[in-house]
C-alpha positions as CSV (number, residue, x, y, z in Angstrom):
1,X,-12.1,-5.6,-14.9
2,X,-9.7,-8.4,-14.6
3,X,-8.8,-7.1,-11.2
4,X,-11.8,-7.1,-9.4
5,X,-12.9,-10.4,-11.3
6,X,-10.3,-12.5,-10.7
7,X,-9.0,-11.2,-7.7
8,X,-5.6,-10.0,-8.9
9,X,-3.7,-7.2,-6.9
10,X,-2.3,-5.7,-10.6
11,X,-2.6,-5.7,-13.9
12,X,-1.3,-9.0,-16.0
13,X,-1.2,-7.7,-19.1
14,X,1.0,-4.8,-20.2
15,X,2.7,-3.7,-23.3
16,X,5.6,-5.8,-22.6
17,X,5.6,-9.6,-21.3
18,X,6.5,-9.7,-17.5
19,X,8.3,-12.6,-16.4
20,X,6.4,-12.1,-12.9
21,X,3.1,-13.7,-14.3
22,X,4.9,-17.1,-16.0
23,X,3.0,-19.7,-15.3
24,X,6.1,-22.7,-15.7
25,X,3.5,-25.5,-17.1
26,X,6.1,-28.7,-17.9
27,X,6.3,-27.3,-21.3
28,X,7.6,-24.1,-20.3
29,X,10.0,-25.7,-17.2
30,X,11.8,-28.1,-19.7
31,X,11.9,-25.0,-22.6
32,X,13.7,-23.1,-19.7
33,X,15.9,-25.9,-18.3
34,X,17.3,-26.9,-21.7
35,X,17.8,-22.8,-22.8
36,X,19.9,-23.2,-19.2
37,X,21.7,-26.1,-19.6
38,X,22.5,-24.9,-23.4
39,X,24.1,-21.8,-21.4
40,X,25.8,-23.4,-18.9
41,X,27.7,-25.7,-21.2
42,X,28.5,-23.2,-23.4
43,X,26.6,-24.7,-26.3
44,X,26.3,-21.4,-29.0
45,X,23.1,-20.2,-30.5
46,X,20.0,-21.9,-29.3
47,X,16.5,-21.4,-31.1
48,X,13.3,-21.1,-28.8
49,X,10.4,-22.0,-31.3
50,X,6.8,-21.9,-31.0
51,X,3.4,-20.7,-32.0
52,X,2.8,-17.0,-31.2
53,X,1.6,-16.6,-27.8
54,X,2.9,-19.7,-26.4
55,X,4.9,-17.8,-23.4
56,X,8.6,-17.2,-25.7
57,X,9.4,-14.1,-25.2
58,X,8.0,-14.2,-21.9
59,X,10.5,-17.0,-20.5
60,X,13.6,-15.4,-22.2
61,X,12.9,-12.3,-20.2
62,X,12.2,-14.7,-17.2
63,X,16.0,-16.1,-18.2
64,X,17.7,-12.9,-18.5
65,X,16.1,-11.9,-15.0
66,X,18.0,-14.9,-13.7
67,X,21.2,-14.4,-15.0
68,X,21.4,-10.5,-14.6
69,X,23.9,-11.1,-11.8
70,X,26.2,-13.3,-13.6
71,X,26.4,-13.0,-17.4
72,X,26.1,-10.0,-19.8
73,X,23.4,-10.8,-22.0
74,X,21.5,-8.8,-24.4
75,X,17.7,-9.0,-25.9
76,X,17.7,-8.7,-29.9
77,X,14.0,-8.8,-31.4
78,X,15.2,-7.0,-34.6
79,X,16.2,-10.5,-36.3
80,X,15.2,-9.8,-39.8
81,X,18.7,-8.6,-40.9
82,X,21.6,-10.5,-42.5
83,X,24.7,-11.8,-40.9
84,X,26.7,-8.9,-40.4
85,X,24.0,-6.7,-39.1
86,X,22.6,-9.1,-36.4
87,X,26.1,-9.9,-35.5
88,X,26.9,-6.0,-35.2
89,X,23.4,-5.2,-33.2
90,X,24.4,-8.3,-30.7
91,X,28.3,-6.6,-30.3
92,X,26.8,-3.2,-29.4
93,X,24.0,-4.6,-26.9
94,X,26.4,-6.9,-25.2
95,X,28.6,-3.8,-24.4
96,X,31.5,-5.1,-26.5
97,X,33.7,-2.9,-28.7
98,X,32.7,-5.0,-32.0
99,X,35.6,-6.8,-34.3
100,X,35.8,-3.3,-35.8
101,X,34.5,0.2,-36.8
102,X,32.6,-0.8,-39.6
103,X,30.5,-3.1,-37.6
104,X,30.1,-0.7,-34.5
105,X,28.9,2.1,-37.3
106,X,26.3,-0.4,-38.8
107,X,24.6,-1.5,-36.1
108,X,24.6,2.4,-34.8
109,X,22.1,3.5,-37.7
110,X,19.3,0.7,-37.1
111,X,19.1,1.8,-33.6
């Protein structure tokens, strides 16, 4: 239906945001430039907060897109965890060994 009304050559909504339909309104270009810059210099952890359906998850897979070539990153949407679990999940999906075997072993049984 949205096809044929709107004119579109494929579907825009799927299970799964797709970076491919973003529409960057000045919102959404300085939530991306500052998530950039905050990578670029190195700055840590950086929160992304906003109502639901605002676009989030949909520009941080536009992001990752953009760095796949040059940086190892890894998408963790299983946040309700403590410390040592999160920080065990985000080891494994980065590809790194982990600070030990306990760790690699925890985050092994959530996935």
């Amino acid at each position: 239906m949205f096809l044929e009304h709107f004119g579109l050559r494929e579907q825009p909504f799927g299970v799964t945001p797709d970076p491919h339909f973003l529409y960057f309104s000045p919102s959404h270009l300085e939530a991306a430039a500052s998530l950039l810059y905050g990578i670029q210099s190195q700055r840590g952890f950086m929160t992304l907060i906003a109502k639901p359906g605002m676009g989030k998850t949909t520009l941080l897979f536009a992001l990752l897109e953009h760095l796949r070539g040059s940086a190892r990153t890894a998408f963790l949407f299983q946040t309700h965890s403590d410390p040592q679990l999160f920080f065990a999940l985000a080891y494994r999906r980065s590809g790194n060994p982990g600070p030990g075997r306990g760790y690699r072993a925890h985050a092994a049984q959530i996935e």
